[in-house]
N, C-alpha and C positions, 0 to 999 in steps of 0.2 A: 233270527240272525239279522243285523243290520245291514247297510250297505256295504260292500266291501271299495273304496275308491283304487283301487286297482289290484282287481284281481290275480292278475299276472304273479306279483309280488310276495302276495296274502297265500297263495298257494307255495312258491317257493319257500316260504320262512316255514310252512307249518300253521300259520293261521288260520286257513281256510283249505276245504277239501276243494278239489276241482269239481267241479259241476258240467261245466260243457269242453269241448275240444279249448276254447278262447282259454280257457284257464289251466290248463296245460302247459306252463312257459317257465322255465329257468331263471335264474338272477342273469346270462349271461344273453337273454335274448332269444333262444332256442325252445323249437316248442316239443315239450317229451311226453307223449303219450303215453297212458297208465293202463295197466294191464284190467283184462276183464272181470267182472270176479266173481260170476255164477260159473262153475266148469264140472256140473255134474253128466252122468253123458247115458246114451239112451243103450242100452244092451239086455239081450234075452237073457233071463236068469238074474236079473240085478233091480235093482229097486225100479229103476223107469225101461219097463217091457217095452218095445217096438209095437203097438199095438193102433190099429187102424182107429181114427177116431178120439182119441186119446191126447194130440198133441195141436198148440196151436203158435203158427208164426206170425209174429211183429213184424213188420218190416216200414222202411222208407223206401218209395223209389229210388230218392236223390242219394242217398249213402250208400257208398259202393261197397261195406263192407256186408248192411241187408242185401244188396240187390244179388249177389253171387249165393246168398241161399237162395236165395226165391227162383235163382236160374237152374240149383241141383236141383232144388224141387221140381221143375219142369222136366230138365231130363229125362231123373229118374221118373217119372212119371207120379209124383206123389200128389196130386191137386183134390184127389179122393180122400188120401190117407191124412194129411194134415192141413189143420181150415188155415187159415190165412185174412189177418188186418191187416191195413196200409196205411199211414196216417196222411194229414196233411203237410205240405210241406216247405211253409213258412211258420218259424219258429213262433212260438207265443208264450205270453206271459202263464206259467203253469200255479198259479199261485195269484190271482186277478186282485182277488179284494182283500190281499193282503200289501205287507211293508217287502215281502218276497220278492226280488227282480229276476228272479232262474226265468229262463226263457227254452224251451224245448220242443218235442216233437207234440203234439195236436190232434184228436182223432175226429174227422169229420166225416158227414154221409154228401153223397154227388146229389147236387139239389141243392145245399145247405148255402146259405148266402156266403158269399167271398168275406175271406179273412183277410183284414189288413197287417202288415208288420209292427212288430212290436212296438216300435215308434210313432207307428200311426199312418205309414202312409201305402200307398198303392193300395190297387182291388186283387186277390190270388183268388180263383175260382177252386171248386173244392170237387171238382172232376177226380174220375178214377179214384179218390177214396174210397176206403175199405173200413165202416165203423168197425171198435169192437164188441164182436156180438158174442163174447165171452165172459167179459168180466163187465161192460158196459160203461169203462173207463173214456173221460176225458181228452186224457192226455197220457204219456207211457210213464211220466213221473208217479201217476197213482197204482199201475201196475207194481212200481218197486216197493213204495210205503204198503202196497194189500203183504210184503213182505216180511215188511220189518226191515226192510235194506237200511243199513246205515254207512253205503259208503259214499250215496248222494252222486252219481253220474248216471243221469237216467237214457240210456244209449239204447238202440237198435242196432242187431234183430235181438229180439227176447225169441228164444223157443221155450212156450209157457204148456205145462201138466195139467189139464183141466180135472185130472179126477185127485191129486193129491192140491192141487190151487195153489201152484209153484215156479218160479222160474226153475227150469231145466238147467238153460244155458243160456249165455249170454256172447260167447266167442264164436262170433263165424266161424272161425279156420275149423274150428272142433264140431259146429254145426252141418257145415258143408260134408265134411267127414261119415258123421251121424247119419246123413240122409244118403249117403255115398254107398252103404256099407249096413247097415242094420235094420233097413227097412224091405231087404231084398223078397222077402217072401210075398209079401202085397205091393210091391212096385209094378208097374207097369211096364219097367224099362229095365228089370232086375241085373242083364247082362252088359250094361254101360258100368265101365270101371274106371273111376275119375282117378282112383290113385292105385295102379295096377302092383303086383309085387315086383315087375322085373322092371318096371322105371321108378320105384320110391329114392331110389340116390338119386336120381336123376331130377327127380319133381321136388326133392328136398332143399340141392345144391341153386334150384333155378330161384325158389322161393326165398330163399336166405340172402339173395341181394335185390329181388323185384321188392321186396316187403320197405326194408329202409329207406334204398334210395329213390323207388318208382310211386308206390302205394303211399305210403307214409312219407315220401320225399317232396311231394309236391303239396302236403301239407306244410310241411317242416320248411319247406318254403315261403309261401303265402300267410301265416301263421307268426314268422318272424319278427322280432321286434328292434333288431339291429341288424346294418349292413353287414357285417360280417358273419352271423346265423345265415342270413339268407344266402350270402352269395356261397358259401359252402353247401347250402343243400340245392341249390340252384344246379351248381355243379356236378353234384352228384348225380341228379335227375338225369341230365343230359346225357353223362355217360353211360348212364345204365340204358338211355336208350339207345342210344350207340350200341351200344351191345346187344342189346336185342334186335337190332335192325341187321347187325352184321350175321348173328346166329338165323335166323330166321330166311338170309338169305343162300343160307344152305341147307335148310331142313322144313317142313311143313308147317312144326309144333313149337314154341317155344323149349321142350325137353325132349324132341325126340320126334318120331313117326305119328306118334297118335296124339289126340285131344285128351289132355288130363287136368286137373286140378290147375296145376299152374298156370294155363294158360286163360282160363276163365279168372284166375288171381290177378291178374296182369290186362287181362281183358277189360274190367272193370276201370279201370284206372285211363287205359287209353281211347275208353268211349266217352269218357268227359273232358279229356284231354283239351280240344279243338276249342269247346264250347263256354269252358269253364277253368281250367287251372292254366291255361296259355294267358288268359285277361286276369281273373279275380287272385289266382296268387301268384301271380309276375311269372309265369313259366314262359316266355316269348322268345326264346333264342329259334326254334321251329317249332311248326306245328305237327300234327298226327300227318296229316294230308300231305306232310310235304316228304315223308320218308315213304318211299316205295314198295318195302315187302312191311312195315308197319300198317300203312294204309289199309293193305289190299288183306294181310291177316285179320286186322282188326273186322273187315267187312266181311270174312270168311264168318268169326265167331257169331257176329250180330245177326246175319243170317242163318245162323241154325234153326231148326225145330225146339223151340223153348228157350233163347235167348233174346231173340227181339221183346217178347211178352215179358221180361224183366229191365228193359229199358223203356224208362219214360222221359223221355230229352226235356220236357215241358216242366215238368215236378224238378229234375233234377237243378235247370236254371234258377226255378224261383227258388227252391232252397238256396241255394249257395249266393245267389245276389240282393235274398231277401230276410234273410238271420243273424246276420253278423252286422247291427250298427256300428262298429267300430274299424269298419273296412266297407262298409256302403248304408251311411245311415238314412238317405231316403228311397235304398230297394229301389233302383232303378234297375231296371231287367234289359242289355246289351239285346241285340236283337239277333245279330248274328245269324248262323244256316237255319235256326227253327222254326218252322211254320213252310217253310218249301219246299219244293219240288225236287231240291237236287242234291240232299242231303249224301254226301259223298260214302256213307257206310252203308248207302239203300243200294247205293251201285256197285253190277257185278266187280266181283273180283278175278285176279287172273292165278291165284294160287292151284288151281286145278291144272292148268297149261303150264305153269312156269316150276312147279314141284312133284306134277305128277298125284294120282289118285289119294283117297286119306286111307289110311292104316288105321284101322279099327280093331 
């Protein structure tokens, strides 16, 4: 396939599949995110058994939609049960010595000489990657073609079947699920219940406005290719934090007494908040730090047992200020709280004193 000179477009007519989130965009400027399209799912008794050994996770640090599996898996204690790659994560040409300009996720070993951006510029060190020692893939684009995928968006997390040599799944929400719920007999954490039965309204109704306007709002922001797309989802953003700032300062959890699903959904979103969607997609009206029971929750989650080891601030930045030429095309990397001492999510929080013990 040729070049497409803008893809935005090429996508909206029908001319072209989307390939990365940039190509996600409307004739009216709006960017619409495309649904997943592996959605097979792990259950005893059905084609993919829950079985130790047998399954393997994709992930990016930087992508908050990998990083909340990789934190169920902590949780529940699966680090035995399902291996685990991490790619690197500045974008590269997936397709080098070809007329191909797809640019995507990259799998490199810690050692491996620093990758520069697509364009050519900066050094990104290839620290904390994860090769994979599975299929022995490149890049995640040759995991889809080992498929036969023909829908051309090569995304993480992939939960990939090592004994049928298969994408499982490709949707978080349903992967988080999967590991919530089906892997209980060999989990290590069996009795942690991320989506309990007697708060599912509850973690349902919370997910159904953090998803649009919070998670995918502050893409749907930054992402924008007219003032008017942006400042509605701009808008949106805000108020939904608003809302959660208000909710939160009456109850512990975003839906209720206990730690569930939604608030690791929402978790993800406000740990990059600060560092990354306040500068790179114009989200500036306040920051994470500056709302009160936002702040001090957000530092409640990051401190768990199995959630800091799913955030990597480092990875995260140079993704998002070093993949997108058409929103930072010499990857210049803001410098901001990273690398010091006084990263405001490392400090105690006061939700213990100010809400009272956690409801488990």
């Amino acid at each position: 396939m040729g070049k497409v000179d803008d893809p935005s477009q090429a996508f909206h007519s029908g001319q072209a599949k989307a390939r990365s989130a940039l190509d996600e965009m409307s004739g009216t400027g709006e960017f619409k995110r495309t649904d997943s399209t592996y959605r097979n799912h792990i259950k005893k008794g059905a084609r993919f058994e829950p079985e130790a050994g047998r399954y393997h996770l994709y992930i990016a640090y930087a992508c908050p939609w990998a990083s909340r599996c990789l934190a169920v898996r902590n949780l529940k204690g699966l680090q035995d049960v399902i291996g685990l790659s991490v790619t690197h994560s500045t974008w590269q040409r997936t397709k080098p010595d070809t007329d191909d300009e797809h640019c995507g996720w990259a799998f490199a070993s810690p050692g491996d000489a620093p990758l520069k951006s697509s364009t050519g510029y900066g050094e990104f060190p290839t620290t904390d990657c994860i090769p994979d020692t599975v299929n022995g893939a490149k890049f995640v684009r040759d995991l889809y073609e080992k498929v036969d995928d023909n829908a051309g968006k090569y995304t993480v997390p992939i939960l990939w079947d090592k004994k049928e040599k298969t994408i499982v799944n490709n949707e978080s929400s349903e992967i988080m699920r999967m590991f919530n719920s089906e892997f209980n007999n060999i989990a290590k954490n069996p009795d942690l219940d991320l989506y309990p039965e007697d708060l599912r309204s509850a973690v349902d109704e919370v997910n159904s406005w953090v998803y649009p306007t919070i998670n995918n709002g502050v893409y749907r922001s930054g992402f924008a290719t007219t003032q008017k797309a942006y400042e509605i989802a701009f808008g949106e953003v805000f108020a939904s934090l608003d809302k959660a700032e208000s909710i939160l300062s009456k109850q512990r959890f975003i839906a209720g007494k206990r730690f569930t699903e939604a608030d690791l959904r929402l978790f993800v979103t406000l740990i990059r908040f600060d560092e990354v969607y306040a500068v790179y997609f114009k989200c500036n009206k306040r920051l994470i730090r500056e709302y009160p029971n936002l702040r001090n929750y957000t530092a409640e989650i990051y401190q768990m047992p199995g959630i800091k080891e799913s955030v990597n601030m480092a990875h995260i930045k140079m993704h998002y200020y070093t993949s997108h030429p058409k929103l930072n095309y010499y990857a210049v990397v803001p410098k901001g709280l990273n690398g010091t001492d006084n990263q405001w999510w490392e400090q105690p929080h006061n939700r213990d004193s100010h809400l009272g013990s956690v409801d488990v």
